[in-house]
C-alpha positions in Angstrom: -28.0 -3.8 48.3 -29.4 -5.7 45.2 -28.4 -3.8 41.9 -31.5 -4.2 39.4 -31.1 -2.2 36.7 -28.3 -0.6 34.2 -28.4 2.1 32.3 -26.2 1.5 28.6 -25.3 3.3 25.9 -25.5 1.0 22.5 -21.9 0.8 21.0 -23.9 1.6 17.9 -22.8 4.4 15.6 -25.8 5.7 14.0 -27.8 8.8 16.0 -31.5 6.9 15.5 -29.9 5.2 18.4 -28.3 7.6 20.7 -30.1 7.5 23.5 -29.7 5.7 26.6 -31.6 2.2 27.1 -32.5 0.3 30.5 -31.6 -3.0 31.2 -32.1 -5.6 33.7 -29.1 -6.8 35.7 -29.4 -10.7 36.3 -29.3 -11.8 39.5 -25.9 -13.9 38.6 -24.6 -10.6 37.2 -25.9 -8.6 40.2 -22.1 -8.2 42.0 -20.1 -8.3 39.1 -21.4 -5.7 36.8 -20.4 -2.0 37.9 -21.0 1.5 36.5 -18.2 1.6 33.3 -18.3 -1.7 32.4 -18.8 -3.0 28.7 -21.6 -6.0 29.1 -23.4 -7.5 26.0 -27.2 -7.1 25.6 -30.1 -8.0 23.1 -31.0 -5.1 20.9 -34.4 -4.9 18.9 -34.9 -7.7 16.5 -31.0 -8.7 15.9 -30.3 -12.3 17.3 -26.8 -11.8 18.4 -25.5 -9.9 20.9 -24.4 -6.7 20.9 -21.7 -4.4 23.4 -23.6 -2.0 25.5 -21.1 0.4 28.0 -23.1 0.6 31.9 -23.1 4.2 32.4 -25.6 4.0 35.3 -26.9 1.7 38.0 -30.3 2.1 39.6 -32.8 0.2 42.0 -36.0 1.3 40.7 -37.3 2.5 36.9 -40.9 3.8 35.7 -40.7 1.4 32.8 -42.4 -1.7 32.6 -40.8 -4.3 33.7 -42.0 -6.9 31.4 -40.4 -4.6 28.5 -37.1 -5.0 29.8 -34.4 -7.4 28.4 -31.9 -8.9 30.7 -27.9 -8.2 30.2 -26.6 -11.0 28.5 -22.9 -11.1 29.9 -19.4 -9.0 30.6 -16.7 -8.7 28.7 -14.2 -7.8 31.0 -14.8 -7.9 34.9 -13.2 -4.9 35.4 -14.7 -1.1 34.5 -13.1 0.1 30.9 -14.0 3.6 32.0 -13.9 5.6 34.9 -16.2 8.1 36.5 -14.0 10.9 35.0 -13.6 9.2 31.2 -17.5 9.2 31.6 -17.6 12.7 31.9 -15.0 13.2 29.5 -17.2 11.2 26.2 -20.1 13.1 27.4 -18.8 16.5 27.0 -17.3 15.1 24.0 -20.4 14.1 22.2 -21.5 17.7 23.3 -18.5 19.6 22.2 -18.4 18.0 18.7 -21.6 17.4 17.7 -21.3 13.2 17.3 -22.8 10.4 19.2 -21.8 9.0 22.4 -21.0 5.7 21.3 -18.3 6.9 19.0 -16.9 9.2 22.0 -16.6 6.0 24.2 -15.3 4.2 21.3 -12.5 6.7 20.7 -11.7 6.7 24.6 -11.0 2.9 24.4 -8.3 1.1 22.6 -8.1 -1.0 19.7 -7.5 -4.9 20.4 -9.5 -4.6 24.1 -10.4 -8.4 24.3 -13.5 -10.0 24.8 -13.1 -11.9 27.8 -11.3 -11.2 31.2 -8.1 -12.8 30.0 -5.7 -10.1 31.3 -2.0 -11.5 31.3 0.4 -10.0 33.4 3.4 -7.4 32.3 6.1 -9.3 30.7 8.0 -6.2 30.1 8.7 -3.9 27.3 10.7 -5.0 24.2 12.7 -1.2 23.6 12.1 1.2 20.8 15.2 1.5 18.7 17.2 4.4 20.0 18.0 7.6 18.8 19.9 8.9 21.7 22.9 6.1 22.5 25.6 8.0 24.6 26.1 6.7 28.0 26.2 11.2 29.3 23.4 12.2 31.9 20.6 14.2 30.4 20.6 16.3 33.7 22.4 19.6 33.3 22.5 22.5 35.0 19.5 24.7 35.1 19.7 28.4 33.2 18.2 31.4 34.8 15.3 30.7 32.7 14.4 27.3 33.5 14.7 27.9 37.0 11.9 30.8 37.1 9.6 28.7 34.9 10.3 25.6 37.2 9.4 27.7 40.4 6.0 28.6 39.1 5.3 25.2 37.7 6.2 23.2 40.8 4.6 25.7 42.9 1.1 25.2 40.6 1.8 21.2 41.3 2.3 22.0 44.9 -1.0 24.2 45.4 -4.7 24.5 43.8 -3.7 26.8 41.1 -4.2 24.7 38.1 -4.6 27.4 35.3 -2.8 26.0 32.3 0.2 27.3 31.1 1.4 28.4 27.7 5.1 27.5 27.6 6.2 30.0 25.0 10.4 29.0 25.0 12.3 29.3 22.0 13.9 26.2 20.3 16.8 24.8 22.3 15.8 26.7 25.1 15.4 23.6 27.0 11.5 23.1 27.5 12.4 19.2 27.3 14.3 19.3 30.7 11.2 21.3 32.5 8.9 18.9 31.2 11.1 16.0 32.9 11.7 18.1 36.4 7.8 18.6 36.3 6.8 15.0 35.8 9.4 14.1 38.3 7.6 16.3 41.0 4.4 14.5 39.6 5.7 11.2 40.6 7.1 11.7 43.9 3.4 12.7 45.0 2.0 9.5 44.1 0.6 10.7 40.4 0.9 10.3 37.1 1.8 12.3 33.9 0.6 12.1 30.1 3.1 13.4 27.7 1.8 14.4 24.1 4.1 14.9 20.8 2.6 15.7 17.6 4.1 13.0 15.4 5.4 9.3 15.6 9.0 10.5 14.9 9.2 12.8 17.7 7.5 9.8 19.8 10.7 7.4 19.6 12.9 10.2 20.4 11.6 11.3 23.3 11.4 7.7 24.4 14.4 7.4 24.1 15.4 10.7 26.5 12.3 10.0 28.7 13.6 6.0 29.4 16.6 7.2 30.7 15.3 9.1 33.2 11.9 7.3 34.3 12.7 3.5 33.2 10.0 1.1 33.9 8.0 3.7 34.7 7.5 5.1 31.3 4.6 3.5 28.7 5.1 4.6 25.2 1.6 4.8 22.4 0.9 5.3 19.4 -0.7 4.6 16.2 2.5 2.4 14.5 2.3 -0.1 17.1 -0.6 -3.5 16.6 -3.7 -3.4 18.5 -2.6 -5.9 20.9 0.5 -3.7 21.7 -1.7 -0.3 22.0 -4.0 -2.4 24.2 -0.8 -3.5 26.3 0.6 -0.3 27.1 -3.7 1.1 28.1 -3.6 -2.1 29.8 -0.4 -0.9 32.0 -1.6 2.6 32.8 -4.9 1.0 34.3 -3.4 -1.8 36.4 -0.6 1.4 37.8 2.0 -0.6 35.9 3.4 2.6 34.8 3.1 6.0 35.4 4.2 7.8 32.3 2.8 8.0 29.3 4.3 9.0 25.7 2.3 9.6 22.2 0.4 11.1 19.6 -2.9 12.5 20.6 -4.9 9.2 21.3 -2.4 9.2 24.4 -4.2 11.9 26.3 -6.8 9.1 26.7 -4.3 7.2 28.9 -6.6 5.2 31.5 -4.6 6.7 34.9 -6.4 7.1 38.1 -4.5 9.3 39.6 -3.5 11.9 37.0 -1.2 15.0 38.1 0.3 16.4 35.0 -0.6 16.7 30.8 2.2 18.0 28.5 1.5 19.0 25.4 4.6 19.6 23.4 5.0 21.6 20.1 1.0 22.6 21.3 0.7 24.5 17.5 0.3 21.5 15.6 -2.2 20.8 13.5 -2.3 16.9 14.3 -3.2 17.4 17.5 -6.7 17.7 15.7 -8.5 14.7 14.7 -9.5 14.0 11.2 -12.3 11.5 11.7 -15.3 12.1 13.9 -15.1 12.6 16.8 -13.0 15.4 15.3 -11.7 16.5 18.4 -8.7 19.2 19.3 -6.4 17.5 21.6 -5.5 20.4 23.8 -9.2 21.3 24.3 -10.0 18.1 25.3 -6.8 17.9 27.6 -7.8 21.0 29.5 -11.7 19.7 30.1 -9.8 16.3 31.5 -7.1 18.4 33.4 -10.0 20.1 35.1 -12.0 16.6 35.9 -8.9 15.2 37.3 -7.5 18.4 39.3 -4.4 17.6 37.1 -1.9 20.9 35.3 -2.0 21.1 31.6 1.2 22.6 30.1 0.8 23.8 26.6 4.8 24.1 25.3 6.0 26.2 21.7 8.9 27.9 20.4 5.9 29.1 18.2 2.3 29.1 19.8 -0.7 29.0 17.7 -2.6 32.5 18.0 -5.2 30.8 19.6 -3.3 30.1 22.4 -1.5 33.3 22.9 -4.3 35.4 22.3 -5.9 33.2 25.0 -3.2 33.9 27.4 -2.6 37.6 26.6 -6.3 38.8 26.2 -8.4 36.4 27.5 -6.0 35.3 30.8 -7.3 31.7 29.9 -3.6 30.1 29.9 -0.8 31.9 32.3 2.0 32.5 30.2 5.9 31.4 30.7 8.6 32.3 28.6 12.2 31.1 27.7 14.1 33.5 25.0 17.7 32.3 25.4 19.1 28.9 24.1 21.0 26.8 26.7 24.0 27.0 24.4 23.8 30.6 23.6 23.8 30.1 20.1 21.3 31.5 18.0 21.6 30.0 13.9 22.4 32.4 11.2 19.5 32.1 8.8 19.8 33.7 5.0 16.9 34.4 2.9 17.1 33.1 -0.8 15.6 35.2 -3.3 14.7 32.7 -5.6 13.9 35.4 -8.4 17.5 36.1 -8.6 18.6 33.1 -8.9 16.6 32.8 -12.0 17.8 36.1 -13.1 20.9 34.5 -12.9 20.5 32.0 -15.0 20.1 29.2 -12.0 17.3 27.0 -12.8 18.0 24.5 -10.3 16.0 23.7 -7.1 19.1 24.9 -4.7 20.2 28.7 -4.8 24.5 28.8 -5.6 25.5 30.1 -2.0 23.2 27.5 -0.3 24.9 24.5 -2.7 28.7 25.6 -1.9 27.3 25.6 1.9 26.0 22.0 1.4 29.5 21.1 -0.6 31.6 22.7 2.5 29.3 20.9 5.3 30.1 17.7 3.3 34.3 18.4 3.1 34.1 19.5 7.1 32.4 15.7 8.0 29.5 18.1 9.4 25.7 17.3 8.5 23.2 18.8 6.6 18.9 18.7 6.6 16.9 19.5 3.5 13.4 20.4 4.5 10.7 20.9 2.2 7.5 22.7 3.2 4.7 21.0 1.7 1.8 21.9 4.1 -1.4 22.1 2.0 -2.9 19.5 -0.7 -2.5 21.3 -4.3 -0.1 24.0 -5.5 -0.4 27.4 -6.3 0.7 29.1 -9.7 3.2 31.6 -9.2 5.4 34.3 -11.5 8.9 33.2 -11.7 10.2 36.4 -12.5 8.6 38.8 -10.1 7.4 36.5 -7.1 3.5 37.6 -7.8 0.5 34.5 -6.9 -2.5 34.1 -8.3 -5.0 35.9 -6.2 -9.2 35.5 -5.5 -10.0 39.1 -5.5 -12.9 38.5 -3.6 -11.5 36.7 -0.9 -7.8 38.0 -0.9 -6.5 34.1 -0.8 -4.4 32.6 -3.2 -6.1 30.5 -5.9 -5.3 27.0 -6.4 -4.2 25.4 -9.2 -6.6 22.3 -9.8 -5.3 19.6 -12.2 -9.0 17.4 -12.4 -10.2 20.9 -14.2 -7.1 23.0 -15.3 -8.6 25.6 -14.2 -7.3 28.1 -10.6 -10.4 27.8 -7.8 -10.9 29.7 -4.6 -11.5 27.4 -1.9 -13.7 30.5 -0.1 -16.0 31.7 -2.9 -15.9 29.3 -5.4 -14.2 31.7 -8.1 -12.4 30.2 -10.5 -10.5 31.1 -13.4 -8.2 29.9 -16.5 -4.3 30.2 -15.7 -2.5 33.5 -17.3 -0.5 33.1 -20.1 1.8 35.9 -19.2 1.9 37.6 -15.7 -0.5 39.9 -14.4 1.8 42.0 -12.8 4.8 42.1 -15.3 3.4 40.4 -17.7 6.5 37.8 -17.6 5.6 34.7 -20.2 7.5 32.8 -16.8 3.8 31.5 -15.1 4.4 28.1 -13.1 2.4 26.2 -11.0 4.5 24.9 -7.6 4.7 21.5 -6.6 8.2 19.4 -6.2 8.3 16.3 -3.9 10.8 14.8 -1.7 12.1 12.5 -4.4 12.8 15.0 -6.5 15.0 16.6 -4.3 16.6 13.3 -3.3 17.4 12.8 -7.0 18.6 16.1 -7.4 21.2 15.6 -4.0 22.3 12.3 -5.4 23.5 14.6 -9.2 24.9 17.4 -7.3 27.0 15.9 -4.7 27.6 12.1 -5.6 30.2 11.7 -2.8 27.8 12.3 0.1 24.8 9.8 1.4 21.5 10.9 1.9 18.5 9.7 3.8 14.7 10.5 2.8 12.1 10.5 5.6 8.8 11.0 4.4 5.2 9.3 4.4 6.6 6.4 1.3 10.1 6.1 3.3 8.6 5.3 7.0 5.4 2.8 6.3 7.3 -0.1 8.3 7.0 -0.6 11.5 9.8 1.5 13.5 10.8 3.2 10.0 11.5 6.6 11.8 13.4 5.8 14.7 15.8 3.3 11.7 16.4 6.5 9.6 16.9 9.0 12.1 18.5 6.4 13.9 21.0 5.6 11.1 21.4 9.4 10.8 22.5 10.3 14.4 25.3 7.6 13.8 26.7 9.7 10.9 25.6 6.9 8.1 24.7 9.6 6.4 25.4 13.2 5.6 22.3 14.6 4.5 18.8 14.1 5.8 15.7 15.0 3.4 12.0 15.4 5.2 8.7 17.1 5.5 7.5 18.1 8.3 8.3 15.4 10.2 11.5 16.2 10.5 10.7 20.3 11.1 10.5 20.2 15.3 12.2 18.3 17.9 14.9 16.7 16.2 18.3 17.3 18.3 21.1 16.1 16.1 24.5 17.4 17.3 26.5 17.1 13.8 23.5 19.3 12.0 24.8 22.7 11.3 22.9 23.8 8.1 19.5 23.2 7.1 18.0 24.1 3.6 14.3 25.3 3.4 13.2 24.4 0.2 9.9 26.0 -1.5 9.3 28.4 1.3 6.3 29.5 -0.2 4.0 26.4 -0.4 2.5 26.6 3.0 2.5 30.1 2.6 -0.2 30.2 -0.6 -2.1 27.1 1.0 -5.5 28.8 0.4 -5.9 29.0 4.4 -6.5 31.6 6.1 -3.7 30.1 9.0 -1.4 30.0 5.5 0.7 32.8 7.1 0.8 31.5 10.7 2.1 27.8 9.7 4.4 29.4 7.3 5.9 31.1 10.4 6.2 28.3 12.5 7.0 25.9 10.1 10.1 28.2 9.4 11.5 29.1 12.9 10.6 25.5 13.7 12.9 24.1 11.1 15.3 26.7 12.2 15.9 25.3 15.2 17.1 22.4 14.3 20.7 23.9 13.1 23.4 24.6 15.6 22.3 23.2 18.9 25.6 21.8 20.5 28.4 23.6 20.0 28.8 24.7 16.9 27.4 28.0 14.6 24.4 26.8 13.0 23.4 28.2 8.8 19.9 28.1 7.8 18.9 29.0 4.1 15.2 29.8 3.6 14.6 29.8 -0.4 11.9 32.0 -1.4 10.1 33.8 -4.0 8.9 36.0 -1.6 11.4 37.1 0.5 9.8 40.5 1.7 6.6 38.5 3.3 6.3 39.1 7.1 6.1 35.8 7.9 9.6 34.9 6.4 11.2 37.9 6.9 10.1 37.4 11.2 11.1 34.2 10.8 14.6 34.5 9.8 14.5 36.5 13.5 12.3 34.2 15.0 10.6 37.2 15.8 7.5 35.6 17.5 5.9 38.7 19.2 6.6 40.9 16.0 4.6 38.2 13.7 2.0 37.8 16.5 0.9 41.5 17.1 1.0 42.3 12.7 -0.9 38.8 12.3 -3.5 39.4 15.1 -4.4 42.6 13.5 -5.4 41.0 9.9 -7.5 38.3 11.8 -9.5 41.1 13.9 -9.6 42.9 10.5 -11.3 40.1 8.5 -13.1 38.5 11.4 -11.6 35.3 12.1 -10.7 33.2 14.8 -9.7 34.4 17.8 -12.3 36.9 16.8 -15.0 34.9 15.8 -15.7 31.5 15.0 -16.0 29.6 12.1 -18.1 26.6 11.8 -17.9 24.2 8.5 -20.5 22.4 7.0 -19.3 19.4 4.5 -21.6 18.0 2.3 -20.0 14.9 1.0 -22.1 12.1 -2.0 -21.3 10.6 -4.8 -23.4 12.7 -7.0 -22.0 16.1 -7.4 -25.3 18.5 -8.7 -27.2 17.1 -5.8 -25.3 18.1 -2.8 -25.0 21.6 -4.6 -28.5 21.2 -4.7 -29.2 20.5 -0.6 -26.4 23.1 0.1 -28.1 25.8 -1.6 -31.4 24.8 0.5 -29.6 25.2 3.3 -27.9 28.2 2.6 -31.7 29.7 1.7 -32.9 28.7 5.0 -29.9 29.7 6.6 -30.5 33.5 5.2 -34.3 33.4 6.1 -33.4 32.8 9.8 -30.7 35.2 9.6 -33.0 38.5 9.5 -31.0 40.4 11.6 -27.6 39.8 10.1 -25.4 38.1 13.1 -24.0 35.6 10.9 -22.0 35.2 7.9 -22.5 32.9 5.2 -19.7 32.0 3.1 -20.0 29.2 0.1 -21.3 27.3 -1.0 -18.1 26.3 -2.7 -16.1 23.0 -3.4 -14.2 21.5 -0.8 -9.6 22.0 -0.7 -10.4 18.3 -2.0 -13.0 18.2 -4.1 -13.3 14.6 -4.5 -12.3 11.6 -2.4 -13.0 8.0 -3.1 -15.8 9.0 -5.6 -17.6 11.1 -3.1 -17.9 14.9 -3.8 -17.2 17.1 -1.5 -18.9 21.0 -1.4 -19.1 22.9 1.9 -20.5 26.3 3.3 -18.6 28.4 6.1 -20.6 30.1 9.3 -19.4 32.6 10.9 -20.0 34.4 14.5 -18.4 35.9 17.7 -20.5 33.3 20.0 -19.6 29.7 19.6 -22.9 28.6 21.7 -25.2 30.6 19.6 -23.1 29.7 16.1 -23.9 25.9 16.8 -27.5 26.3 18.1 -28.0 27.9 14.8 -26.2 25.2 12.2 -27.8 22.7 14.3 -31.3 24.3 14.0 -30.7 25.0 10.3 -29.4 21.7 9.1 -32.6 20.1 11.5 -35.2 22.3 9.2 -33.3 21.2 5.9 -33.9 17.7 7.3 -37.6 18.0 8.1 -38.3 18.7 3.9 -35.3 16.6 2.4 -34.1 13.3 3.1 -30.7 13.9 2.0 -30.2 10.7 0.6 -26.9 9.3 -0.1 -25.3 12.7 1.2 -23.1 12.4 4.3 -22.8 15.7 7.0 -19.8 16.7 8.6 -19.6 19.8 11.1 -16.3 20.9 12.0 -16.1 23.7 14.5 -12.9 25.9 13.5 -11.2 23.7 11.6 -7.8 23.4 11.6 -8.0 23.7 7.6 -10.9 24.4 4.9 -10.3 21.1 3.5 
């Protein structure tokens, strides 16, 4: 049968053009071009070509047919998408409020070719390792693994495909289910997407994952070139591999026959994107897991709320557990009162137990990791002598100290206010405003203990190619005695020698502005944790403080999950945020400041004249976490409701009457439904 016409979607960006657009199918074309194919086409007036993606095929069309332009050519004679990645950009563009074209575009690699010159595998130059011994990474199963295996492999054996929220606690050996599970996967013919938060977590389970699966395994991510991203998509869609490692844009992995998604370390907030489409991994996981009959397992020592709200209240997720390490040892964690050391006359960065542990670790020839918690843009201005933080009383968030105006802003209300000469509490003349950096503390190790050789890993450290897998690399071979990171270095990270890990500045995450602050403080904290002490010997943690009698460090020091969840879950059904409601953000972004106050405040009125009855609340307007990015001004207004259907119908309907009456030029809208900070 004679294929006639296409239906395309313009790889165009700009909504005046999202819609789809018919096309003739020339007659030399007619058995080539198939339904996911990227073909080029004439487009209004423009002279050259432009890519089109086929997301139909059809005999017949009501539309003239001396109107309709002729395909020009392919690109590739092979589909880039399948049925089910179809499915996938659609909901997409639905989900997040963008355009198709850019939810197509994110789906597909960078450095996809323009012509049909597909080379074949030449095979894989390795990732430098982290893990060299040449012991067998198979051990024998604890009680634990063994009852969350049964109901795993029984899922991948049956129809139940209900995802499951993997809540084990660090060293409790979640890596080894997640092998036995994509092992199963395998043996029936299907393939398994494995996602890690960040690029440094990538190499290192590469590095465990090659010695089991070999050839099999296909490792992404956003350090390597386009042409070697578009190698390893290229792999997964001939059925050259069958394993998949990376960062989020992995989940995107071209298999045909998918059985299994992994998300490890499911909490984190990079499994959110940051540019449109700005998409949350693990929803749009489950959505594929659910096109491609495939199980999605969502694994933390510390699950997001979210998550376990959704498997303890709404039974969304089914929930697994793991309490015990395999080794049995749990680290003994100290909390610093940084008040005292002052007290004491200590005005270093490192308390005087926690520097004679580092000193001792050193002597012994055991290792030590300095980790400093620096979640959050700005810092917040704190008393040094009683521990008290700048507070919006409106809002009941910290205030944030912002340099451009010298002034402390609520990144809720828009309160601000000059900083305190003396303390408001105890009127201490000690007021400081917290912000120390990775270099500092690197300069501060290199004075304190000359003898020893430390390694930095941070964003400045690890901008080469491969620069993470070199210094954690150099650091499992004992080059050097301490390690000093952010949070790249806060999850994962199985170093034998480690027996002491310092947490420096506690409190940063915890007086972000966010209303998470509390929640990443936690996680961050056990997560870091867990890094001490996980072969055979005792492992130390200091966590240095100013606010030692917070819940979420005095939990932590337990790792007291369920205690933090059920206090935590009662502030957020208290103050009406997610998982009790949703929150839906509305960015105003332009490079003139008064006139996006301006439109914001229009839409804010037309947002209170549609709200008669009261089911939402407005909240703003008021200046973005950032205020100002590349000259563009950024000011925002917060939605709130229980519904997220009826939340976006009315932003949607709201911004669209602001529209009608104001052009809104040279101002730039971003929605963002809960998002994963207030920016």
């Amino acid at each position: 049968m004679n294929k006639h016409y296409a239906l395309v979607s313009l790889d165009i960006l700009s909504e005046a053009v999202d819609r789809l657009y018919t096309y003739a199918i020339p007659e030399a074309l007619n058995e080539k071009i198939v339904k996911g194919m990227r073909v080029s086409v004439k487009f209004g007036k423009r002279t050259n070509p432009i890519c089109a993606y086929v997301l139909d095929i059809f005999d017949e069309t009501d539309i003239d047919v001396k109107k309709i332009k002729e395909i020009e050519g392919i690109y590739e004679d092979y589909p880039v998408f399948s049925e089910e990645m179809l499915l996938l950009a659609d909901w997409m563009k639905e989900k997040y409020y963008t355009t198709l074209s850019i939810c197509l575009r994110q789906i597909l690699p960078p450095g996809l070719k323009k012509t049909p010159d597909v080379k074949p595998r030449q095979g894989k130059k390795a990732e430098p390792p982290i893990y060299d011994d040449i012991k067998s990474l198979k051990a024998a199963l604890t009680c634990e693994q063994e009852a969350v295996l049964d109901t795993v492999l029984s899922k991948l054996r049956g129809s139940d495909l209900q995802p499951i929220l993997l809540h084990g606690v660090t060293g409790s050996g979640k890596t080894e289910v997640y092998l036995i599970a994509i092992e199963e996967v395998l043996k029936a013919g299907k393939e398994a997407i494995m996602l890690v938060p960040e690029i440094a977590l990538t190499t290192q389970m590469v590095s465990i994952f090659t010695k089991r699966f070999g050839d099999k395994l296909a490792v992404t991510h956003s350090r390597l070139s386009s042409k070697e991203r578009f190698v390893k998509w290229n792999e997964a869609r001939l059925g050259e591999v069958s394993v998949m490692i990376g960062p989020r844009s992995a989940v995107f992995a071209p298999f045909k026959n998918l059985g299994i998604i992994i998300i490890d370390e499911e909490h984190e907030h990079t499994y959110r994107s940051e540019s449109s489409p700005k998409f949350d991994t693990k929803a749009v996981a489950i959505k594929r897991g659910e096109y491609s009959k495939a199980l999605v397992i969502l694994g933390s020592a510390t699950p997001s709320l979210d998550s376990y709200y959704k498997s303890q209240s709404l039974n969304e997720y089914k929930l697994l557990t793991m309490s015990q390490r395999v080794n049995g040892l749990f680290p003994e964690v100290h909390v610093v009162d940084m008040r005292k050391e002052l007290i004491s006359g200590n005005t270093s960065i490192f308390g005087l137990e926690f520097m004679q542990a580092v000193a001792d670790n050193i002597k012994t020839g055991r290792q030590t990791i300095l980790f400093l918690n620096r979640r959050g843009h700005s810092p917040f201005v704190s008393c040094r002598s009683c521990g008290y933080v700048m507070e919006c009383g409106n809002c009941r968030v910290n205030l944030t100290y912002h340099a451009a105006n010298g002034r402390l802003m609520c990144h809720y209300c828009g309160h601000s206010s000059v900083i305190p000469k003396t303390c408001p509490a105890c009127a201490s003349p000690y007021i400081k405003y917290f912000g120390i950096g990775t270099q500092k503390i690197e300069e501060e190790v290199a004075r304190l203990f000359p003898e020893a050789k430390a390694l930095r890993i941070d964003m400045d450290t690890t901008r080469q190619k491969n620069g993470h897998a070199k210094i954690l690399s150099a650091f499992r071979r004992e080059e050097a005695q301490i390690l000093i990171g952010t949070q790249m270095i806060a999850k994962g990270l199985d170093f034998p020698k480690v027996t002491l890990v310092g947490v420096m500045a506690a409190d940063i995450a915890l007086f972000s502005g966010d209303f998470k602050a509390a929640e990443h403080t936690f996680q961050l904290l056990t997560q870091v944790s867990g890094r001490a002490g996980r072969a055979e010997d005792l492992g130390r943690v200091y966590i240095q403080t100013y606010n030692p009698d917070h819940y979420s460090i005095t939990l932590a020091k337990n790792a007291d999950y369920i205690n933090f969840y059920r206090q935590e879950i009662v502030i957020r059904e208290a103050m009406s945020y997610p998982p009790f409601s949703h929150v839906f953000m509305v960015m105003f972004s332009g490079p003139r400041e008064k006139e996006i106050i301006t439109a914001l405040n229009k839409l804010l009125a037309i947002m209170e004249y549609c709200n008669k009855k009261g089911r939402f609340e407005m909240i703003g307007p008021a200046s973005a976490f950032v205020s100002k990015i590349k000259n563009l001004y950024r000011w925002r207004i917060l939605v709130k409701n229980e519904d997220e259907d009826l939340l976006k119908k009315f932003v949607l309907y709201c911004i669209g009457k602001l529209k009608e009456n104001d052009p809104l030029k040279d101002i730039s809208i971003f929605l963002t439904m809960d998002p994963v900070n207030m920016e």
